[in-house]
Backbone as a printed PyTorch tensor [residue, N CA C, xyz], in Angstrom:
tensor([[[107.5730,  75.6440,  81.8000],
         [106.3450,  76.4070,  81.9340],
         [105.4210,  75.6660,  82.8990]],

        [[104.8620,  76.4930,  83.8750],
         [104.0730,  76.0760,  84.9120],
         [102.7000,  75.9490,  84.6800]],

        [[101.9510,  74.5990,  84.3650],
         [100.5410,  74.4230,  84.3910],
         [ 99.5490,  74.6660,  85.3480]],

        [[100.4110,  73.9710,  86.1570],
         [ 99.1090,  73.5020,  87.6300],
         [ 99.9790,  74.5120,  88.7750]],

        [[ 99.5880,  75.8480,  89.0390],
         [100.7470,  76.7370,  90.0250],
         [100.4650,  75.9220,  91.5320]],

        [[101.6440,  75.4390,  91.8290],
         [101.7040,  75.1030,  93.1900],
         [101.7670,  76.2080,  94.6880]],

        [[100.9570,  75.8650,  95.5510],
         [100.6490,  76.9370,  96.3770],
         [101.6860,  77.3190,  96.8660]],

        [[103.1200,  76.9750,  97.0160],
         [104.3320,  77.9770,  97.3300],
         [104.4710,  78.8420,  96.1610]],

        [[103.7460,  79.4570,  94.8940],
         [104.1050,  79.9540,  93.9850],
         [102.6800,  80.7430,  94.1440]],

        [[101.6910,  79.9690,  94.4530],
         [100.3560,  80.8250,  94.4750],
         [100.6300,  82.0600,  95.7300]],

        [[101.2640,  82.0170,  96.4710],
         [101.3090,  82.4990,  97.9010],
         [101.7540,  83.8840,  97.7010]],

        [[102.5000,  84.4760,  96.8190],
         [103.2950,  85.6120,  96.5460],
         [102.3080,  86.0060,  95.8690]],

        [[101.4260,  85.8130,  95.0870],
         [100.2580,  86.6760,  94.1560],
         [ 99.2870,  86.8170,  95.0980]],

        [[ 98.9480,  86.1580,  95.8400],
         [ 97.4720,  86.0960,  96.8070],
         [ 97.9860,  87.0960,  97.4700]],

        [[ 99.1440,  87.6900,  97.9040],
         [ 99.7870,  88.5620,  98.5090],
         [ 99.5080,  89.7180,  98.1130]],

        [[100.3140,  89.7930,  97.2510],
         [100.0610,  90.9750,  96.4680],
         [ 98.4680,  91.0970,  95.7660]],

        [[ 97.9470,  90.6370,  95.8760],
         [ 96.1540,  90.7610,  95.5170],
         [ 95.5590,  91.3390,  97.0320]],

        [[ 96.0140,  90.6380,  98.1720],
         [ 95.4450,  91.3950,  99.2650],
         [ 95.7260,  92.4360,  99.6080]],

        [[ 96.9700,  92.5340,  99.4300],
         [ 97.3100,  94.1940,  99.8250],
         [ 97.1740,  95.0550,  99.2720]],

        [[ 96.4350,  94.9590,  97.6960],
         [ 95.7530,  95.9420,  96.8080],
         [ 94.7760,  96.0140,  97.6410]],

        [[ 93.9110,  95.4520,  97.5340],
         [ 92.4730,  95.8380,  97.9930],
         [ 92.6060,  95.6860,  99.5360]],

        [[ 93.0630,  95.0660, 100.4090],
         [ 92.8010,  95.4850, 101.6900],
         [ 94.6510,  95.4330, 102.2450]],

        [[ 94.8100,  96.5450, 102.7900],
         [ 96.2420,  96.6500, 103.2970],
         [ 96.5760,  96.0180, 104.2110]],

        [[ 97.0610,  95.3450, 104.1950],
         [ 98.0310,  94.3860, 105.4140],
         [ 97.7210,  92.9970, 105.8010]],

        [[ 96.8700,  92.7890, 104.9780],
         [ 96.0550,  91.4890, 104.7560],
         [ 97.1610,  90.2040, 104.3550]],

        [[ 97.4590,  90.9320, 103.0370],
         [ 98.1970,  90.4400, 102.3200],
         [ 99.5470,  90.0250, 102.8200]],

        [[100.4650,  90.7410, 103.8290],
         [101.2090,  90.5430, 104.7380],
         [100.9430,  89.7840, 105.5290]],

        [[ 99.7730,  89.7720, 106.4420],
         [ 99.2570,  88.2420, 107.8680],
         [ 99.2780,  86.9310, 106.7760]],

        [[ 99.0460,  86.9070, 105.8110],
         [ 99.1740,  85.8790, 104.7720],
         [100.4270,  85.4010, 104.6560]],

        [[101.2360,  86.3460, 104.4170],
         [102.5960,  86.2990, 104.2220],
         [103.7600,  85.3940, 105.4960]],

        [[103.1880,  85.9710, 106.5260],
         [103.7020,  85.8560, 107.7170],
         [103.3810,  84.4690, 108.5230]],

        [[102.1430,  84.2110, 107.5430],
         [102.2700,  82.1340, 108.1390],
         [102.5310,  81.3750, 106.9570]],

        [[103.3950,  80.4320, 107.6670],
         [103.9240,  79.9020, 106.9090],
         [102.8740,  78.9920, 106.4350]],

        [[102.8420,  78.0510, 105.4960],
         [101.8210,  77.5870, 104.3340],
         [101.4880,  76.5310, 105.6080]],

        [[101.9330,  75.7600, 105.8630],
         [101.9600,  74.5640, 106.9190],
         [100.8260,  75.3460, 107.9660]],

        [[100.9440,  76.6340, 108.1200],
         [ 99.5230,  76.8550, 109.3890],
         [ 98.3710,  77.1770, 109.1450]],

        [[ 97.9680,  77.3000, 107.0960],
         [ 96.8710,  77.7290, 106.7480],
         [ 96.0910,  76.3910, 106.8440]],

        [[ 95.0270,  77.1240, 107.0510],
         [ 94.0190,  75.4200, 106.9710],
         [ 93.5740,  75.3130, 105.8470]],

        [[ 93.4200,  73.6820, 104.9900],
         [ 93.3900,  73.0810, 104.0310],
         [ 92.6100,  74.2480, 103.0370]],

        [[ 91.3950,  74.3380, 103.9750],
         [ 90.5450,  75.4330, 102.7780],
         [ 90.6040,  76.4710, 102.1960]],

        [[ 91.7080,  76.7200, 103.2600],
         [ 92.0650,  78.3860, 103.1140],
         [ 93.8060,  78.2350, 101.5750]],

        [[ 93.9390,  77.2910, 102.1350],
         [ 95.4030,  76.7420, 100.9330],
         [ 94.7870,  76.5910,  99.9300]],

        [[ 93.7470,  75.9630,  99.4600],
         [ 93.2640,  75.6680,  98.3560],
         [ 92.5810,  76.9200,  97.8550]],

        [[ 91.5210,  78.1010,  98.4510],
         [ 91.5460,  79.4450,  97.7800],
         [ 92.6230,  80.2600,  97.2980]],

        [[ 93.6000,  80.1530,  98.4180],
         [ 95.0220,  80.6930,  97.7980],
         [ 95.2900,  80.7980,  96.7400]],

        [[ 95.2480,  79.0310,  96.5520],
         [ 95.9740,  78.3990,  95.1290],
         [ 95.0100,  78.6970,  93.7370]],

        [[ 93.8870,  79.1080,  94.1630],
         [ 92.7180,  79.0330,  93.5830],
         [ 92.8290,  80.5610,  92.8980]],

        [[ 93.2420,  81.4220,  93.5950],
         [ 93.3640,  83.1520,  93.3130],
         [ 94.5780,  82.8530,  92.2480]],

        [[ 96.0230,  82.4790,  93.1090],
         [ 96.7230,  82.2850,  92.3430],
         [ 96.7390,  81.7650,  90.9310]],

        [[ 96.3710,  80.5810,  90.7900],
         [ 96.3130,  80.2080,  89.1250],
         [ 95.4570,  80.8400,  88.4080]],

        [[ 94.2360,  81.6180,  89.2620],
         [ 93.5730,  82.4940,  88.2200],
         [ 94.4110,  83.6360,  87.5400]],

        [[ 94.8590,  84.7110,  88.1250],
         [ 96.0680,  85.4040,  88.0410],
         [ 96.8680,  84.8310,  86.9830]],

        [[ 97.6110,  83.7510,  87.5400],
         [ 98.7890,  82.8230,  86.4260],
         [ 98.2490,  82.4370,  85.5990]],

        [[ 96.8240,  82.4800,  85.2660],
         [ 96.3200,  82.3710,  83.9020],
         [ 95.9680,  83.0300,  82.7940]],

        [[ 95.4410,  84.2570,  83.5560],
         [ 95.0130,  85.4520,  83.1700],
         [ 96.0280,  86.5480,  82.7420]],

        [[ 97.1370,  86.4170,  83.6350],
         [ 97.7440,  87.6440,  83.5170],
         [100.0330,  87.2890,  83.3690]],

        [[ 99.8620,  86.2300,  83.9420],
         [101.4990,  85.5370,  83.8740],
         [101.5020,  84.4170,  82.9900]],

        [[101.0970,  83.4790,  82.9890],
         [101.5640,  82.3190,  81.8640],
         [102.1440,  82.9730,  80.3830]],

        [[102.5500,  82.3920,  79.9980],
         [103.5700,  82.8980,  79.0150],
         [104.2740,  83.5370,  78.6280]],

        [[104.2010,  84.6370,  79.7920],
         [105.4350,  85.7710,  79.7270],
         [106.8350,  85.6190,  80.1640]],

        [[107.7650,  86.2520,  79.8500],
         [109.0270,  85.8120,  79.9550],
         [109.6040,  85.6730,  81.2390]],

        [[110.1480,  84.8660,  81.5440],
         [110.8310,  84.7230,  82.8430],
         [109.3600,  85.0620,  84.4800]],

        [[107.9850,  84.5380,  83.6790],
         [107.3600,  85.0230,  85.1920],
         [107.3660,  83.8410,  86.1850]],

        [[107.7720,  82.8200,  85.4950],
         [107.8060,  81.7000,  86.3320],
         [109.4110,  82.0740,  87.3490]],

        [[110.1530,  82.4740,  86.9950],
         [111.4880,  83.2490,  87.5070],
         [111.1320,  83.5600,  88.5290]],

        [[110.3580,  84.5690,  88.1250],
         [110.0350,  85.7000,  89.0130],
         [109.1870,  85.6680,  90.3970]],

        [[108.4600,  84.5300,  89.8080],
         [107.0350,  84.2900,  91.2840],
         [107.8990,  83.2800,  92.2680]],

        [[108.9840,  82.4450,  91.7040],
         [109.6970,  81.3880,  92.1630],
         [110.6660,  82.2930,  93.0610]],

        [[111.5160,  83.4710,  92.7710],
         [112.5560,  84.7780,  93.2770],
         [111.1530,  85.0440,  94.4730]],

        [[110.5120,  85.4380,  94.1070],
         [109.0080,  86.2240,  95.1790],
         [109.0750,  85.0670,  96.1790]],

        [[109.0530,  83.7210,  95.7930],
         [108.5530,  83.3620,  97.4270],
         [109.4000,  82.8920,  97.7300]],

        [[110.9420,  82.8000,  97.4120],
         [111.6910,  82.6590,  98.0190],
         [111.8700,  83.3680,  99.0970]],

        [[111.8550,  83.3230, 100.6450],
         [112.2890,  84.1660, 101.3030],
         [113.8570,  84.4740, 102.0380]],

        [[114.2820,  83.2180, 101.2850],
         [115.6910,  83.2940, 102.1290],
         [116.5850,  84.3380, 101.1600]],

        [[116.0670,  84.2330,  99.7210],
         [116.8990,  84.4810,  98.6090],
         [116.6110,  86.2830,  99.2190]],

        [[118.1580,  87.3790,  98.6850],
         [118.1310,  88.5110,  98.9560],
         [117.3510,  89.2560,  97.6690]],

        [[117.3070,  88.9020,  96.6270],
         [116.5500,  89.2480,  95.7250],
         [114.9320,  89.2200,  95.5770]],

        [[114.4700,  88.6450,  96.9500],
         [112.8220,  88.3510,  96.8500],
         [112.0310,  89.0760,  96.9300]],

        [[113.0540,  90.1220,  97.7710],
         [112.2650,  91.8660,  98.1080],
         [111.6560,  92.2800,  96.4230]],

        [[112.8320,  92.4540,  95.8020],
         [112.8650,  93.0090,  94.5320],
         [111.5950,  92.3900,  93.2670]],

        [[111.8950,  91.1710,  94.0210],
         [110.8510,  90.1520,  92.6250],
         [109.6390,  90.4890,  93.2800]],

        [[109.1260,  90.5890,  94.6700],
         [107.8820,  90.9630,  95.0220],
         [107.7120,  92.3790,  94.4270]],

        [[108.1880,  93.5180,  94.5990],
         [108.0840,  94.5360,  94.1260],
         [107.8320,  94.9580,  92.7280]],

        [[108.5180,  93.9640,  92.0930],
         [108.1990,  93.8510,  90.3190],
         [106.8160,  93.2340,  90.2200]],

        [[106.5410,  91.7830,  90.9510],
         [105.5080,  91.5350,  90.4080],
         [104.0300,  92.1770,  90.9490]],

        [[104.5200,  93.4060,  92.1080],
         [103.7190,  93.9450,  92.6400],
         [102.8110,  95.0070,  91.6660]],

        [[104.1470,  95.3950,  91.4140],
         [103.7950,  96.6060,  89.9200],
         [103.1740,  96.2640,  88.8120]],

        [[103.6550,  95.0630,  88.6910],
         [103.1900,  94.1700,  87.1330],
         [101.6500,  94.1830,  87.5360]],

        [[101.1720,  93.2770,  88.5510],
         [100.1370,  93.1160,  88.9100],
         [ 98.9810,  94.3650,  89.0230]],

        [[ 99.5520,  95.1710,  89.7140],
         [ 98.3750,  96.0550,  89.7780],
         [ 98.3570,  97.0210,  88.3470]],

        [[ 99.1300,  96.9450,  87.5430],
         [ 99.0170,  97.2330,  86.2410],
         [ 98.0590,  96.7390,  85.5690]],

        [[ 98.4250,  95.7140,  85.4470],
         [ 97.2450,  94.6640,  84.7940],
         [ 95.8630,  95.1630,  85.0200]],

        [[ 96.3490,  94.5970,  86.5920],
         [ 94.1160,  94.8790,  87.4070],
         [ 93.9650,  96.2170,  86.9270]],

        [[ 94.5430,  97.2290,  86.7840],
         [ 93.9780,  98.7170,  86.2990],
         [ 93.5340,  99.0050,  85.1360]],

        [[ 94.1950,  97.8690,  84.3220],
         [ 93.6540,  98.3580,  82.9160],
         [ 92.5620,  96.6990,  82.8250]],

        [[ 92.6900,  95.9300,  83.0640],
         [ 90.9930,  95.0170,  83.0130],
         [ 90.5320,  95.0270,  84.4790]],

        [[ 88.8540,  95.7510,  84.3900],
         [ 88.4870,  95.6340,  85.1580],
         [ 87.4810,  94.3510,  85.5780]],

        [[ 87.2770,  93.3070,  84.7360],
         [ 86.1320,  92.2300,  84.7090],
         [ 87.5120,  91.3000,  85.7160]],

        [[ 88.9270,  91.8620,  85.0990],
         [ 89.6330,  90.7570,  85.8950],
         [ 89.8350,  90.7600,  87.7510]],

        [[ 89.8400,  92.3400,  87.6090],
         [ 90.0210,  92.8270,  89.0600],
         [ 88.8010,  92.5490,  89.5120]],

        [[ 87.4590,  92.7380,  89.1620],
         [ 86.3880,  92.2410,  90.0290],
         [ 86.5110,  90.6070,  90.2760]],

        [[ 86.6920,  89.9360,  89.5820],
         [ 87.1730,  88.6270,  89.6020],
         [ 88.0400,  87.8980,  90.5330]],

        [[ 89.1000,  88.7250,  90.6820],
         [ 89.8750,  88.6880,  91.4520],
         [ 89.6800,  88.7310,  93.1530]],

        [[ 89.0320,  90.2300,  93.3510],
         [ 88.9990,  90.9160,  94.3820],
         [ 87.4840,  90.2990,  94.7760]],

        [[ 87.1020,  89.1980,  94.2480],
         [ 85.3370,  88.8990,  94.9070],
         [ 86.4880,  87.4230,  95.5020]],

        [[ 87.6260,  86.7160,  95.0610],
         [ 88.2660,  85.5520,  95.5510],
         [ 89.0580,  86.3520,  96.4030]],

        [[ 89.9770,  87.2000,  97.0190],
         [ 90.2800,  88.0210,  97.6780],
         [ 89.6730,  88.1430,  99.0370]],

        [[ 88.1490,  88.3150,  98.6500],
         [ 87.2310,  88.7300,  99.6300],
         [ 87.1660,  87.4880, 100.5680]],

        [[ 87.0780,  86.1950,  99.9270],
         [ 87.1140,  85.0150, 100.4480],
         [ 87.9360,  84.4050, 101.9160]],

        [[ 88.9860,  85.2700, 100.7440],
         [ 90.7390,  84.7080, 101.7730],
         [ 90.4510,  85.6820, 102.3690]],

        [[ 90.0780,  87.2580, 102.5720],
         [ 90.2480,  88.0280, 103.9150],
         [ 89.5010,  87.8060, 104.9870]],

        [[ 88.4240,  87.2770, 104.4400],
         [ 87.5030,  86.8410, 105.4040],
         [ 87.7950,  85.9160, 106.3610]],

        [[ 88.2300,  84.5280, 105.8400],
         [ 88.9420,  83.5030, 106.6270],
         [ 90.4540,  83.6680, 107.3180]],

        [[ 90.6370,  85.2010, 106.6400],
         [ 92.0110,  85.1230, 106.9940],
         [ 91.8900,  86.3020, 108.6970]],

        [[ 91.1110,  86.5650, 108.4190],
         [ 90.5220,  87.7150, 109.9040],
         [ 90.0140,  87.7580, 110.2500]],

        [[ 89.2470,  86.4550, 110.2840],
         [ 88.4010,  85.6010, 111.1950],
         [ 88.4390,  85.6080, 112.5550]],

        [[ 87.8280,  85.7360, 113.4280],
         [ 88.4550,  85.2710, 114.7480],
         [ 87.8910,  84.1470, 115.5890]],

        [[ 88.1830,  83.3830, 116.0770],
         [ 86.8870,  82.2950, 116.2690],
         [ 86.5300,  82.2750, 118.0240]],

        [[ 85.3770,  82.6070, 117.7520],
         [ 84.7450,  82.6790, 119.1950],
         [ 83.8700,  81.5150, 119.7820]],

        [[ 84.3830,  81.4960, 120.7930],
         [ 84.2600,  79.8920, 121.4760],
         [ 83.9300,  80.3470, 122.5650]],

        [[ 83.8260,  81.4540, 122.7800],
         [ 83.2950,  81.9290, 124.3460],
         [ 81.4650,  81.5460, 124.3710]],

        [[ 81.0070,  81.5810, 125.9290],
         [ 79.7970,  81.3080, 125.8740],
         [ 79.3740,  82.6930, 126.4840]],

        [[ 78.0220,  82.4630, 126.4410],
         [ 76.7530,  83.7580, 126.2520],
         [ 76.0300,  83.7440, 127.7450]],

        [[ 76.4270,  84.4000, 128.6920],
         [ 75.9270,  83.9580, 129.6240],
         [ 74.6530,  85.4450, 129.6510]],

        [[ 73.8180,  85.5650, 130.3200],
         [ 72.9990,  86.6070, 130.0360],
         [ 71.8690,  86.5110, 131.4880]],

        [[ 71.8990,  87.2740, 132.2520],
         [ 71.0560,  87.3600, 133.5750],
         [ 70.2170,  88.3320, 133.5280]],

        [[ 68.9060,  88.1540, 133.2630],
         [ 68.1490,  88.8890, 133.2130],
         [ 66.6430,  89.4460, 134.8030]],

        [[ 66.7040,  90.0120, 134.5970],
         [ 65.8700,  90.7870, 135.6890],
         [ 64.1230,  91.2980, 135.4570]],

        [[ 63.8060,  90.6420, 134.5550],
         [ 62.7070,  90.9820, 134.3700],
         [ 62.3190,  91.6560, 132.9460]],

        [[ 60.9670,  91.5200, 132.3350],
         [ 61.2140,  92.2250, 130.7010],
         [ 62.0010,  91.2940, 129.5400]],

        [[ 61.7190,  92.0280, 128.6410],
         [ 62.2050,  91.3700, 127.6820],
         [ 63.3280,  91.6070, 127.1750]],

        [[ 64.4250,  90.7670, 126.6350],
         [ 65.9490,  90.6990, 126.8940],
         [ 66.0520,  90.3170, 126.0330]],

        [[ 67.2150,  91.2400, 124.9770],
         [ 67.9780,  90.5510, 124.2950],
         [ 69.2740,  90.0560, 124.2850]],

        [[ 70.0190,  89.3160, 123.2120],
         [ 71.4620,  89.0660, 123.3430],
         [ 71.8360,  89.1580, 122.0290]],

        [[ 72.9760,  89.4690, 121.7780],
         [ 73.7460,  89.6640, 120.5210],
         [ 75.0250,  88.5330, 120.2140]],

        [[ 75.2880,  88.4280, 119.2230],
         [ 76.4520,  87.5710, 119.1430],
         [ 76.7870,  88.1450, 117.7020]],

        [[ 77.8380,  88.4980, 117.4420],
         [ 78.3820,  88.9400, 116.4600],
         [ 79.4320,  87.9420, 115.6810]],

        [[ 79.5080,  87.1520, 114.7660],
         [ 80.2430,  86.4700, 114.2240],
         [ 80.6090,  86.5190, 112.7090]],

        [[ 81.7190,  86.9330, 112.5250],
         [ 81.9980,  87.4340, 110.9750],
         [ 81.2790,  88.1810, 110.1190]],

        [[ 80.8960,  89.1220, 110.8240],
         [ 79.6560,  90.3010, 110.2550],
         [ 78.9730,  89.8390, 110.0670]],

        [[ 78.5470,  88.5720, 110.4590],
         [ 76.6480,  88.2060, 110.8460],
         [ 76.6050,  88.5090, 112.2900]],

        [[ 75.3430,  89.1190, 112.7400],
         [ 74.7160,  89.2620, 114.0060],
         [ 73.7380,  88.2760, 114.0650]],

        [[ 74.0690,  88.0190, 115.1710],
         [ 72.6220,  86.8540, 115.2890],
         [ 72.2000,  87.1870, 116.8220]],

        [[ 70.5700,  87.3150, 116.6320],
         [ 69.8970,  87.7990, 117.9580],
         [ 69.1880,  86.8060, 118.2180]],

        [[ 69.0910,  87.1240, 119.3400],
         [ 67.9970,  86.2220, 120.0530],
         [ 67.1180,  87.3250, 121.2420]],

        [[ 65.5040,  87.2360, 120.7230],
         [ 64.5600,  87.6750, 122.2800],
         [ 65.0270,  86.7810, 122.8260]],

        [[ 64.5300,  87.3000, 124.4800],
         [ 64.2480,  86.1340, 125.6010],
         [ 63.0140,  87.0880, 126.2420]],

        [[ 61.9260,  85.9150, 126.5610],
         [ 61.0020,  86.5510, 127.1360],
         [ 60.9300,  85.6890, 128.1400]],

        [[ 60.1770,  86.4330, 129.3750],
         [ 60.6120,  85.5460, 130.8860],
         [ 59.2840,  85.8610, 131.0950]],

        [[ 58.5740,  84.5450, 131.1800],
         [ 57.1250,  83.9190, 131.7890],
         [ 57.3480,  83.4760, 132.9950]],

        [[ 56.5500,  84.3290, 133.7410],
         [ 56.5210,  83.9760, 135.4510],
         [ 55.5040,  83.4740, 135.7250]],

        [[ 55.3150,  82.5470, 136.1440],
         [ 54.0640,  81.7090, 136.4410],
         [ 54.1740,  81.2340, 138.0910]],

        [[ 52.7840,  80.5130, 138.3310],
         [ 52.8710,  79.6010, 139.6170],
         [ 54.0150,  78.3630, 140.1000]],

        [[ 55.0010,  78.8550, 140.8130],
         [ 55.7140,  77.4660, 140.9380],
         [ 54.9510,  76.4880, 141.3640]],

        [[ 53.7430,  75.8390, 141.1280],
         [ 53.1960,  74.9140, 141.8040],
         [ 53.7290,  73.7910, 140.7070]]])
């Protein structure tokens, strides 16, 4: 029996938690391998996961089986164990809802960082007179800036 779920075991539930609530999320998750998430983002993972494995898998029969079959990806049976614990899962979240809000507010976390995009470009902005703004949009914060252009004496 699994105490402390290790994030190759957390990785198949965080999965299937994203692709409930946001579709295909849960897949770009899927599709890097653990080695390219960054530290913070591994540790929410693991963080969704054992909530889940606490809440809803620990002590049931064979789920340690089952999440172990799920992230296997080489194994031909992994399709199948994802699909079971896909069902299992959103079973659960349907009938408690304090768990699914719970869930889906740590969810929100990982989609965020997970569809992120990081902008490193600079703001160049040439203005002509009047007052000017600029926008910068970064992870659904906007951040503005006036510019007001004081013309004075070049002396």
């Amino acid at each position: 029996m699994l105490e402390q779920l290790p994030l190759l075991l957390a990785t198949p539930i965080a999965t299937v938690i994203l692709n409930k609530f946001y579709e295909g999320v849960g897949s770009e998750l899927a599709k890097k391998a653990i080695t390219q998430l960054p530290p913070a983002l591994q540790k929410k993972v693991q963080e969704l996961g054992q909530l889940v494995w606490d809440k809803c898998l620990r002590g049931k029969s064979g789920a340690d089986k089952l999440l172990q079959a799920a992230a296997n990806d080489s194994a031909a049976n992994s399709e199948i164990a994802q699909k079971r614990l896909t069902d299992y899962l959103n079973k659960v979240l349907e009938s408690d809802t304090s768990l699914e809000q719970q869930v889906q507010e740590q969810a929100d976390k990982i989609r965020l960082e997970l569809t992120q995009i990081e902008d490193n470009s600079s703001q160049v902005q040439v203005n002509y007179g009047g007052n000017n703004s600029q926008n910068r949009i970064n992870g659904g914060n906007v951040y503005q800036g006036t510019i007001t252009i004081n013309q004075g004496n070049p002396n």
